[in-house]
SEFI-97686 format. One record per atom (N, C-alpha, C): residue number from 1; residue in one letter; atom name; x, z, y. Coordinates in steps of 0.001 Angstrom, whole numbers, plus 500000, padded with zeros to 6 digits. Atoms other than C-alpha are relative to their C-alpha. Layout:
REM residues N
NUM | A | CA | X | Z | Y
...
***
This chain:
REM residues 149
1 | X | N | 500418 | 501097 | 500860
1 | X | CA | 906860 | 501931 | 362246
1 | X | C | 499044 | 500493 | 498905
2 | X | N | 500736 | 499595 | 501244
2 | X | CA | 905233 | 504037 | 359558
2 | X | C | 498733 | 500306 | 500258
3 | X | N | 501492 | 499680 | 498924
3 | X | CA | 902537 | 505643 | 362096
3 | X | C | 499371 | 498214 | 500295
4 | X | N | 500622 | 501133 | 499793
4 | X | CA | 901951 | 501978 | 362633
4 | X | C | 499349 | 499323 | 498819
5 | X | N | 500848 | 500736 | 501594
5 | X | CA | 901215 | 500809 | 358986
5 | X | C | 498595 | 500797 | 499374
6 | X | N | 501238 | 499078 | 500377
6 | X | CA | 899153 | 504235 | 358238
6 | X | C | 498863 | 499454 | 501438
7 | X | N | 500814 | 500312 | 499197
7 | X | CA | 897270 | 503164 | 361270
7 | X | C | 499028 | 498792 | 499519
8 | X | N | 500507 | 501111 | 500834
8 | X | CA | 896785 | 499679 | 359958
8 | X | C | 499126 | 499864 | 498721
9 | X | N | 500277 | 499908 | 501372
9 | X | CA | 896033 | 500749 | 356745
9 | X | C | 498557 | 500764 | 500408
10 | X | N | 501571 | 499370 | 499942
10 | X | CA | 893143 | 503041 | 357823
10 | X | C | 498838 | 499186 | 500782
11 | X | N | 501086 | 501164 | 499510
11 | X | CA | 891650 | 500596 | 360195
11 | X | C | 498993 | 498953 | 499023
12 | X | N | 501142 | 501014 | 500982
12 | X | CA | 890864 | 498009 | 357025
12 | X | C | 499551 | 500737 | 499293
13 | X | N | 500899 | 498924 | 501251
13 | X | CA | 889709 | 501091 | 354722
13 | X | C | 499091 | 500105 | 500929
14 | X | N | 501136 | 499838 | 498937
14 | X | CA | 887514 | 501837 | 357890
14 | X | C | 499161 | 498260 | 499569
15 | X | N | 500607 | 501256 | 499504
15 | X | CA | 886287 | 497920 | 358168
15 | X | C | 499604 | 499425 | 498873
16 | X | N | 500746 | 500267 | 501688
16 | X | CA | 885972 | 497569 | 353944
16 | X | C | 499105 | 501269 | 500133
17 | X | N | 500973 | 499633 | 499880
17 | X | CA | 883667 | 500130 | 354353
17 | X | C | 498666 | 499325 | 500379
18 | X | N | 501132 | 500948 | 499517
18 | X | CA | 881430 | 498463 | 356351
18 | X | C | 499966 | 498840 | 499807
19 | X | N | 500649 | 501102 | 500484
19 | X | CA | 881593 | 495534 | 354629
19 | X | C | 498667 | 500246 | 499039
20 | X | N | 501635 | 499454 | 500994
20 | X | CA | 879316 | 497040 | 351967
20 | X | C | 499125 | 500960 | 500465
21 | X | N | 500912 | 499262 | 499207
21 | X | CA | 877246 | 499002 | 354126
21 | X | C | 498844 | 498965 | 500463
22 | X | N | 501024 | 500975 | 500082
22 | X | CA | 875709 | 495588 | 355026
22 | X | C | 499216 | 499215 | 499079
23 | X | N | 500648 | 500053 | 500914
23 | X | CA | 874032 | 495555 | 351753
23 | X | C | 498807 | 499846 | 500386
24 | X | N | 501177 | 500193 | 499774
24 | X | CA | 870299 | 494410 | 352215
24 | X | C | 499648 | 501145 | 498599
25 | X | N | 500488 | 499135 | 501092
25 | X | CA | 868393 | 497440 | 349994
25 | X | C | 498740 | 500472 | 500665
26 | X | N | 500797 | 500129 | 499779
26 | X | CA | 864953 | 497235 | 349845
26 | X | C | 499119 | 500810 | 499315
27 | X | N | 500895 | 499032 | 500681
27 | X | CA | 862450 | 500139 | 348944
27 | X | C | 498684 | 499541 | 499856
28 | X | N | 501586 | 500197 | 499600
28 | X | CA | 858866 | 499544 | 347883
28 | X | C | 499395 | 501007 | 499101
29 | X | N | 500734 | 498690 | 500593
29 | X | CA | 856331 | 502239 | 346656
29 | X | C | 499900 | 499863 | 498824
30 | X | N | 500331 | 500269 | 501535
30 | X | CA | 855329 | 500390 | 343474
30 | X | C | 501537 | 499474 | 499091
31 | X | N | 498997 | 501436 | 500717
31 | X | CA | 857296 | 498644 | 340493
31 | X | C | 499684 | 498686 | 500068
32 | X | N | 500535 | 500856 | 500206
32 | X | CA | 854969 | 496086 | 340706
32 | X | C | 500688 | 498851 | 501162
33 | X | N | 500319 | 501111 | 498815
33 | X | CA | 855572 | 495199 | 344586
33 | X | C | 501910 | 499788 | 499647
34 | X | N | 498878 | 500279 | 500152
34 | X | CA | 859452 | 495308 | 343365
34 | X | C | 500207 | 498683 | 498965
35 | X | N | 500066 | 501429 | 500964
35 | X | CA | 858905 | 492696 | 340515
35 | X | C | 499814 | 499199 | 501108
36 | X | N | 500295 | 500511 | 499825
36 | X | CA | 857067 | 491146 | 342842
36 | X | C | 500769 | 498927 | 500859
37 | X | N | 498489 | 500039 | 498963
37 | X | CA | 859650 | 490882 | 345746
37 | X | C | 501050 | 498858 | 499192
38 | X | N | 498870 | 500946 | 501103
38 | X | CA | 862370 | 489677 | 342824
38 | X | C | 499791 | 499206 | 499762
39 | X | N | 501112 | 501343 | 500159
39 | X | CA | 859669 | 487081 | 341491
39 | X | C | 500543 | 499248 | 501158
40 | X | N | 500294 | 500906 | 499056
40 | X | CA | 859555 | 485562 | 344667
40 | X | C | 501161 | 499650 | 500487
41 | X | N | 498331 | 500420 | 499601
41 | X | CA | 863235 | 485780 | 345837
41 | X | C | 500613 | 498214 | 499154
42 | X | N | 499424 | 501435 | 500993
42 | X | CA | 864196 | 483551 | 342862
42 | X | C | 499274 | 498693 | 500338
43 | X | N | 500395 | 501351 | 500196
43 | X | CA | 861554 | 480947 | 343180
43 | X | C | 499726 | 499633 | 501296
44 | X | N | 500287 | 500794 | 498877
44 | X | CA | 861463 | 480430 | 346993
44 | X | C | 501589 | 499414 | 500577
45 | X | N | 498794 | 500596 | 499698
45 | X | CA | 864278 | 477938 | 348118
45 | X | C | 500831 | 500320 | 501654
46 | X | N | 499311 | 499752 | 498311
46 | X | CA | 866782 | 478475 | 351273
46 | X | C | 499899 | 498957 | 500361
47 | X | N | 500134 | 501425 | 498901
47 | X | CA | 865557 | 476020 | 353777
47 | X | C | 501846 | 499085 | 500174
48 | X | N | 498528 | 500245 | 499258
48 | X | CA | 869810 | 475823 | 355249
48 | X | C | 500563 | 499287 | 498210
49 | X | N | 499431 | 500033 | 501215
49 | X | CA | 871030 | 475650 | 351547
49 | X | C | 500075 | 499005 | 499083
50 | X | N | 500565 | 501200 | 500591
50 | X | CA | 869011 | 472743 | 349919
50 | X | C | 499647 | 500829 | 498219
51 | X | N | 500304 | 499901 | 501168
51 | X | CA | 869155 | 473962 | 346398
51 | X | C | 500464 | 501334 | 499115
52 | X | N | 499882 | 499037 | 500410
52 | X | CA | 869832 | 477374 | 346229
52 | X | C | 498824 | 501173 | 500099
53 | X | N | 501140 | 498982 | 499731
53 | X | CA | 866910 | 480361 | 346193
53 | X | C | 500693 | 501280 | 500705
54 | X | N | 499853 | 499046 | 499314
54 | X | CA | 866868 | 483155 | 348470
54 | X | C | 500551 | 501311 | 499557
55 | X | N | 499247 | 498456 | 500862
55 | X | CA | 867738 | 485998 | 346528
55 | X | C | 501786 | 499825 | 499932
56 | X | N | 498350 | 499950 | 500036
56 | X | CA | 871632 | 484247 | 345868
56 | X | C | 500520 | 499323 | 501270
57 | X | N | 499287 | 500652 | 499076
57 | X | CA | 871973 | 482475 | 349324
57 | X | C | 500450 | 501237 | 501156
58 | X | N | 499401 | 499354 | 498904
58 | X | CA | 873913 | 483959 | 351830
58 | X | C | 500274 | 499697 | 501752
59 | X | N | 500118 | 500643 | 498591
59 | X | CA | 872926 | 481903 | 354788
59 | X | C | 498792 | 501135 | 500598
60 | X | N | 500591 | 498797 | 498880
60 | X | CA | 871001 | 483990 | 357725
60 | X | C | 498608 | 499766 | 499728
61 | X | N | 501802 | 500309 | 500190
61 | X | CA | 867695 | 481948 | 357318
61 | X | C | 499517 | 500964 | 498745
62 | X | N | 500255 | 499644 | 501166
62 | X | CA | 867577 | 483103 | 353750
62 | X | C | 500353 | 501693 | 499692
63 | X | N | 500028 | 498406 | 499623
63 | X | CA | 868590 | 487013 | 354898
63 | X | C | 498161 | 500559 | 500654
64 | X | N | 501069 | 500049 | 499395
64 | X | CA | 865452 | 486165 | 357250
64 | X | C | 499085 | 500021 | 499076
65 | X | N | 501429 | 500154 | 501733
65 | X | CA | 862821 | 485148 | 354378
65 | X | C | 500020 | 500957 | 499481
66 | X | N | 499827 | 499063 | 500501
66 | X | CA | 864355 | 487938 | 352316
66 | X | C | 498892 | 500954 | 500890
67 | X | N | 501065 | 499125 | 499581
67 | X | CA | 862862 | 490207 | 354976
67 | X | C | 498651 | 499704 | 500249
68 | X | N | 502058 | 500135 | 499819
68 | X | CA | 859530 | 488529 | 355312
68 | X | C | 499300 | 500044 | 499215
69 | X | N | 500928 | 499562 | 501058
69 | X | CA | 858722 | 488745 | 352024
69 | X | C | 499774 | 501176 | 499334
70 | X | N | 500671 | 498709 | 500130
70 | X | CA | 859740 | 492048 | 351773
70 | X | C | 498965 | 500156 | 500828
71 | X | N | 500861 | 499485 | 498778
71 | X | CA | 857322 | 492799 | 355028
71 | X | C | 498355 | 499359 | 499075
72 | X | N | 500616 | 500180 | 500353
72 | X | CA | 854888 | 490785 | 353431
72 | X | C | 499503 | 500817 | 498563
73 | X | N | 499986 | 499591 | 500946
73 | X | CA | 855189 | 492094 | 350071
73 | X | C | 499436 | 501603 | 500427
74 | X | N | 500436 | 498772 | 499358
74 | X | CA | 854702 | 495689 | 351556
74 | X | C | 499058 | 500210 | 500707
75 | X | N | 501359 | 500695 | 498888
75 | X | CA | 851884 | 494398 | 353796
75 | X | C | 498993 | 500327 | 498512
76 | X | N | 500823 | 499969 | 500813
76 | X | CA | 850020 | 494275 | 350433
76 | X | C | 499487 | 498123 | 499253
77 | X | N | 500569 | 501734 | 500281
77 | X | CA | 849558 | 490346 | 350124
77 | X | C | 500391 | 499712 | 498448
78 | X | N | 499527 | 500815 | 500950
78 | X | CA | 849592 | 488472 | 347171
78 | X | C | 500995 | 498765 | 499261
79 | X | N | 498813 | 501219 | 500381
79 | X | CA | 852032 | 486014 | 345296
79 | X | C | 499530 | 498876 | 500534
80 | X | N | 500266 | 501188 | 499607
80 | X | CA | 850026 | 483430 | 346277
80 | X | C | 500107 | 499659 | 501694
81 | X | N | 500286 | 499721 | 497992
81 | X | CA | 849312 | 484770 | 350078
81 | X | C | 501600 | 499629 | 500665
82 | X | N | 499142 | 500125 | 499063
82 | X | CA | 853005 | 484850 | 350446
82 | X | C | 500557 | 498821 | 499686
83 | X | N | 500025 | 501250 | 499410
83 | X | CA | 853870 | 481711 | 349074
83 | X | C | 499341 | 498925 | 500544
84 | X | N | 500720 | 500869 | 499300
84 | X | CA | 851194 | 479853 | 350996
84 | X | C | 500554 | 499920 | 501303
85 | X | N | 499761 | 499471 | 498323
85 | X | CA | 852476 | 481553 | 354370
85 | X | C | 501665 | 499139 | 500101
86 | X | N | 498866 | 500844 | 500040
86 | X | CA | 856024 | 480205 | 353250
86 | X | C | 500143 | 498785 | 500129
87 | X | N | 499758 | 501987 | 500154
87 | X | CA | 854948 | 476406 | 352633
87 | X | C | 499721 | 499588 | 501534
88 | X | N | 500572 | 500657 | 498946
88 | X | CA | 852782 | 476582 | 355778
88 | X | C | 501155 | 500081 | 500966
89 | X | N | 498896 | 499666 | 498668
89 | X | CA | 856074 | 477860 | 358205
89 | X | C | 501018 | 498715 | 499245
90 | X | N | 498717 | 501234 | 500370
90 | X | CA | 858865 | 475591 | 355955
90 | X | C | 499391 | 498874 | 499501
91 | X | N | 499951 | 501419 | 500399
91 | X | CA | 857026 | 473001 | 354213
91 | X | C | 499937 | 500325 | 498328
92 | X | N | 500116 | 499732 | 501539
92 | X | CA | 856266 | 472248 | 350241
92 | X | C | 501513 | 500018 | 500013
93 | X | N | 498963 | 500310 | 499994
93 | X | CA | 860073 | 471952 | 350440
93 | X | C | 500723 | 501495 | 499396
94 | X | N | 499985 | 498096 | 499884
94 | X | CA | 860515 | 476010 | 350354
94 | X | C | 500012 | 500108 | 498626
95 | X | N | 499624 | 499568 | 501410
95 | X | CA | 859363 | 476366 | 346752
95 | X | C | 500216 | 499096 | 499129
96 | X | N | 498925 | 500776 | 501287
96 | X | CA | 860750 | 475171 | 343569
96 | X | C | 499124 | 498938 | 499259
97 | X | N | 501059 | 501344 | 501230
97 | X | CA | 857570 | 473623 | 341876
97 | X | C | 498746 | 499826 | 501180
98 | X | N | 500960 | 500204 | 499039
98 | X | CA | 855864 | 471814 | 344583
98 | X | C | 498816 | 499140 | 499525
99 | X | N | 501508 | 500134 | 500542
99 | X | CA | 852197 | 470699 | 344280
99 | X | C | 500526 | 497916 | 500124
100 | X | N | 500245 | 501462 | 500071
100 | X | CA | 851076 | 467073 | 343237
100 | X | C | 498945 | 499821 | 500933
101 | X | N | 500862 | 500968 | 499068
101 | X | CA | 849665 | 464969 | 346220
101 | X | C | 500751 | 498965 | 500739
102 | X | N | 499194 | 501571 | 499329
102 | X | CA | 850556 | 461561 | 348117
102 | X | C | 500956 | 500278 | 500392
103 | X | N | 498880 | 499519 | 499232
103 | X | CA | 853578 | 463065 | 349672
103 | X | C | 501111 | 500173 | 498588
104 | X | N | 498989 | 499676 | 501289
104 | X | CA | 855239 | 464423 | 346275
104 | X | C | 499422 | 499270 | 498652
105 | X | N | 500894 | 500772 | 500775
105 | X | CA | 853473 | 461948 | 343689
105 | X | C | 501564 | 499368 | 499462
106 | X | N | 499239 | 500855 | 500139
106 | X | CA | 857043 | 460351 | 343632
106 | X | C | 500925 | 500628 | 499450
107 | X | N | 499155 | 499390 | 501307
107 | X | CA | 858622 | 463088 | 342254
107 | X | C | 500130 | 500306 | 499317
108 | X | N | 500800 | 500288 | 501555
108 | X | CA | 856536 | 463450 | 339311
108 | X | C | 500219 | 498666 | 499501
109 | X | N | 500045 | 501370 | 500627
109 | X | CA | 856416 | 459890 | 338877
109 | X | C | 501436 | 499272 | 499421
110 | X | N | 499087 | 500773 | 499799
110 | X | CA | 859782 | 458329 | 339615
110 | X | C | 501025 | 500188 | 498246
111 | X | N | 499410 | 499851 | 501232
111 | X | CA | 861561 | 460071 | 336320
111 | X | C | 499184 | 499615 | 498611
112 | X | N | 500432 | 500489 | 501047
112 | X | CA | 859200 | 459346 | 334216
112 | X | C | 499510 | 498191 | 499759
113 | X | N | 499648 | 501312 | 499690
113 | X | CA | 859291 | 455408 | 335417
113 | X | C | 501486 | 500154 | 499974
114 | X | N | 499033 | 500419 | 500395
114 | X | CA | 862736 | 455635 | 335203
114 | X | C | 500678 | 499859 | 498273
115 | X | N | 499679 | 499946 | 501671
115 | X | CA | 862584 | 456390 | 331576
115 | X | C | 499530 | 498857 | 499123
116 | X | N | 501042 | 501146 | 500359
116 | X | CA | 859788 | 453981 | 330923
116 | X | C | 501156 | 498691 | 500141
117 | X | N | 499872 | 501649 | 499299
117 | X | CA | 862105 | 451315 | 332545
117 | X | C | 501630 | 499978 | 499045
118 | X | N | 498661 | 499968 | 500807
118 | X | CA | 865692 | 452585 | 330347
118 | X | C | 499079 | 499004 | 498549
119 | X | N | 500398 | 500369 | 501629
119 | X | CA | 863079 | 452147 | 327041
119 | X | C | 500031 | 498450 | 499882
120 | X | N | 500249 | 502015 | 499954
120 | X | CA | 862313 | 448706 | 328021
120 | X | C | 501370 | 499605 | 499693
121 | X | N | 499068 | 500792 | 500122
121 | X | CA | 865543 | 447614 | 328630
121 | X | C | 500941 | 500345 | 498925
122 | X | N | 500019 | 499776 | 500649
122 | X | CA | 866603 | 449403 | 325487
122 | X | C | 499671 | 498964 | 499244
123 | X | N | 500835 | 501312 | 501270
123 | X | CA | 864254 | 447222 | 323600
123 | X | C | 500046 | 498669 | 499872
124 | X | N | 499737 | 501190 | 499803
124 | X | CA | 865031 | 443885 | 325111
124 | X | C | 501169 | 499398 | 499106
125 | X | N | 498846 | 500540 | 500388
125 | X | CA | 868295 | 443788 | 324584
125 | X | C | 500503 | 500243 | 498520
126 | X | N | 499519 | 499541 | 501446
126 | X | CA | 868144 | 445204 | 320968
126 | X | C | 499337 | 498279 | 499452
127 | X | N | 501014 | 501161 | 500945
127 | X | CA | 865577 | 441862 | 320175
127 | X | C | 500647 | 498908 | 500437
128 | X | N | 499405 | 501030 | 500149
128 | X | CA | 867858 | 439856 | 321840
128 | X | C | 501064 | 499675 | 499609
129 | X | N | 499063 | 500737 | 500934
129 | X | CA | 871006 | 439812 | 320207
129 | X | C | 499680 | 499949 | 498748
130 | X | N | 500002 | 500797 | 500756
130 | X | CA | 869897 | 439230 | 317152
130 | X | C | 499588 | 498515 | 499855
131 | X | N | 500458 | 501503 | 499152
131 | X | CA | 868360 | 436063 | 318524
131 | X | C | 501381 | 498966 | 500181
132 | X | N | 498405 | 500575 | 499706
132 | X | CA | 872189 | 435018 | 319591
132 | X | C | 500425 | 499996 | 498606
133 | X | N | 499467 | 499874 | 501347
133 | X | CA | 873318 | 436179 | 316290
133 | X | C | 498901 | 499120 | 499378
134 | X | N | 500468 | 500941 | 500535
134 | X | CA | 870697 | 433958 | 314470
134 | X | C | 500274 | 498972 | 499978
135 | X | N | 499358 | 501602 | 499627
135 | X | CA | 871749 | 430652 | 316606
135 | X | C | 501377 | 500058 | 499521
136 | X | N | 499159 | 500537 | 500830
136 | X | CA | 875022 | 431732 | 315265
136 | X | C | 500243 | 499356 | 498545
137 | X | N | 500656 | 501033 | 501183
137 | X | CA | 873906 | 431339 | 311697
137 | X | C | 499788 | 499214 | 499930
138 | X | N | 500875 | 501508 | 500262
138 | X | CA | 871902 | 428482 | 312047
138 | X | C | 500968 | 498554 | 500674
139 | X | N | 498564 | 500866 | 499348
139 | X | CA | 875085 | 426618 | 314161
139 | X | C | 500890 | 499747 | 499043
140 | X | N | 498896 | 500078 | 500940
140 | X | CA | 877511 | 427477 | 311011
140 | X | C | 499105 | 499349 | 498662
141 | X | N | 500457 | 501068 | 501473
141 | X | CA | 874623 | 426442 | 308422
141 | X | C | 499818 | 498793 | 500201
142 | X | N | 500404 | 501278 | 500045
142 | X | CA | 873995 | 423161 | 309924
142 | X | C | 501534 | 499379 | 499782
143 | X | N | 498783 | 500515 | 500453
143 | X | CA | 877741 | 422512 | 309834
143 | X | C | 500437 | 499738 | 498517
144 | X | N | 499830 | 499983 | 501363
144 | X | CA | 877745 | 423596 | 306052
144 | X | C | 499225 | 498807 | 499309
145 | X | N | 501554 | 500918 | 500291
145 | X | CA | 874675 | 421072 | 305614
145 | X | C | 500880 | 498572 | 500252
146 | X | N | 499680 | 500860 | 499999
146 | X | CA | 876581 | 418518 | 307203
146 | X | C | 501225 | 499580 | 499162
147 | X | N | 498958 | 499764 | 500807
147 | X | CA | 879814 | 419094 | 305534
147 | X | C | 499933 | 499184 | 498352
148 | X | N | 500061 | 499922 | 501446
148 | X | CA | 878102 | 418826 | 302229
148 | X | C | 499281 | 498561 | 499896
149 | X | N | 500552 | 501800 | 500644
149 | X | CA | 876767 | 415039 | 303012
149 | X | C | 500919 | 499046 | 499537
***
């Protein structure tokens, strides 16, 4: 029984090993192309994920990207080169601050019409109860008016 637990026991020290062995660790010659790498991790989105960036997702797509921008990044390309190459394979969807044109026009717009449209109705309803509250006044002074004939 004991040969059986030390057995057990070394098997998961064996198999926690290689959990952290599958560490992604990524060398590049410069500091620059390492900023650069990091830069880009954060601000390109995991397709699978919806609203998480590549650097903290842990879905496979977003292991995938990881390596293309290292490859790219090491390739020599630019911030721009590699997120262009990203929008054109996933879509403006990929990065975080997508461009203004007919397609995304609505997601610039829509918050700032929804604000436009709180102020209004803000303002209505401030001009109209006193309006109610006035006809109450003017309901209790005509009573006083009559009262006093």
């Amino acid at each position: 029984m004991i040969r059986y637990s030390v057995f057990i026991f070394s098997l998961l020290l064996l198999l926690s090993t290689q959990a952290h062995a599958s560490e992604e660790t990524y060398q590049f010659d410069t500091d620059a192309q390492s900023a650069l790498f990091f830069e880009l991790t954060k601000e390109l989105r995991c397709p699978m994920c919806q609203n998480q960036n590549i650097a903290d997702s842990d879905a496979m797509i977003a292991a995938d990207l990881r390596r293309k921008v290292y490859q790219l990044v090491n390739e020599g390309q630019s911030r721009e080169q590699i997120i262009d190459y990203m929008k054109q394979r996933y879509g403006d969807f990929v990065y975080y601050q997508p461009p203004v044109n007919a397609t995304t026009v609505w997601l610039w717009l829509l918050p700032v019409l929804f604000v436009l449209f709180g102020i209004v109705l803000v303002v209505r309803s401030r001009q109209q109860k006193p309006m109610i509250q006035d006809k109450a006044k003017l309901e209790a002074a005509e009573k006083l008016l009559e009262e006093d004939k």
